[in-house]
N, C-alpha and C positions, 0 to 999 in steps of 0.2 A: 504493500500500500504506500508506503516511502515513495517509490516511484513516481507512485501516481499522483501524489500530491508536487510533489517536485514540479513533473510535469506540467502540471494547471499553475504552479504559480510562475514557473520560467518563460509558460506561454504568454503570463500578462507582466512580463518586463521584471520581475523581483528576480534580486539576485539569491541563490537558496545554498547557505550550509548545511550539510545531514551530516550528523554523527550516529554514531550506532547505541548510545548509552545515555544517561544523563550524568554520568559524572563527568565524560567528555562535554558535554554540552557544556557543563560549569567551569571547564577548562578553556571554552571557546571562547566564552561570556568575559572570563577574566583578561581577554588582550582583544577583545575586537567588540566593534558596536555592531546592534542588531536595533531595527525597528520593532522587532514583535518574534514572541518565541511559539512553536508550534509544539506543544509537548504531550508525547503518548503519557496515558495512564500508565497503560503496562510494560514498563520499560525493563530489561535485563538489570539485576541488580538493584539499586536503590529506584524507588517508583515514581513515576512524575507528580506525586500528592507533595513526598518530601523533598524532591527539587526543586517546586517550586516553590517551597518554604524556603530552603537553602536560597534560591535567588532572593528573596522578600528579604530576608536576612541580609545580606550583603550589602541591599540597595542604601545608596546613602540619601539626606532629606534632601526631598527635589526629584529625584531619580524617580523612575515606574515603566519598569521595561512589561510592556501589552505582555499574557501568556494567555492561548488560547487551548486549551486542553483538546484530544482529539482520542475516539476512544471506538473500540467495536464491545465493548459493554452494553449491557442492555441495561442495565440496573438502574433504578431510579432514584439510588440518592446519592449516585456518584458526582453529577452539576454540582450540588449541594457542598460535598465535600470537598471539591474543585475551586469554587469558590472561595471556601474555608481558607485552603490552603493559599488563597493569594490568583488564583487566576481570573481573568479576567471572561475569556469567551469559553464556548465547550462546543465542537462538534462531533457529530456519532458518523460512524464509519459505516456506511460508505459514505462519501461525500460527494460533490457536483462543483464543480468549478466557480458556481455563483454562488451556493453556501459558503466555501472557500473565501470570496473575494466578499461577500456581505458580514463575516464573523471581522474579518481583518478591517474594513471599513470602521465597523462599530470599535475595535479599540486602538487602532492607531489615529493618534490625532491628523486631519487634516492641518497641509501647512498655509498659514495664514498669508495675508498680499505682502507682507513685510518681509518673509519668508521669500518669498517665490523672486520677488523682488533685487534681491539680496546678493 
């Protein structure tokens, strides 16, 4: 499914790092900017509930890197929990390239006229 996510976001112009893990991922986090993190629930090893606690942790005041949970659970209190732990968006697997590009709308800020300007 990596793939396919890949795919649908390199089709609309984002540049995509994949890692295989989340302690990688907090290794990536630590030397390079991201607009918004895409994190499975069920990751090998420590699980995306507690990395993305580990990132919330880290974050200094001012900072709030978007995480949008992505999950083939069915379970209905894992948003919830998701949530809890600091994420922002949650999509269920399988996903469609315009869920995709409407979860990342909702928590990446648009850049203002002063921004674009700039």
């Amino acid at each position: 499914m990596a793939a396919v996510i890949r795919g649908l976001l390199e089709r609309e112009a984002h540049t995509v790092v994949h890692v295989v893990n989340g302690l990688a991922a907090l290794a990536e986090l630590a030397h390079a900017g991201f607009d918004a993190v895409l994190l499975d629930l069920d990751l090998p090893g420590v699980d995306g509930f507690q990395i993305a606690r580990l990132i919330r942790q880290r974050e200094h005041t001012g900072q709030h890197l978007p995480i949008v949970a992505v999950t083939a659970r069915s379970g209905g209190e894992d948003e919830a929990k998701a949530r809890a732990a600091g994420m922002d968006g949650f999509l269920h697997k399988p996903l469609s390239g315009e869920q995709l590009a409407d979860a990342l709308a909702r928590v990446i800020p648009a850049p203002s006229l002063t921004d674009a300007s700039a």
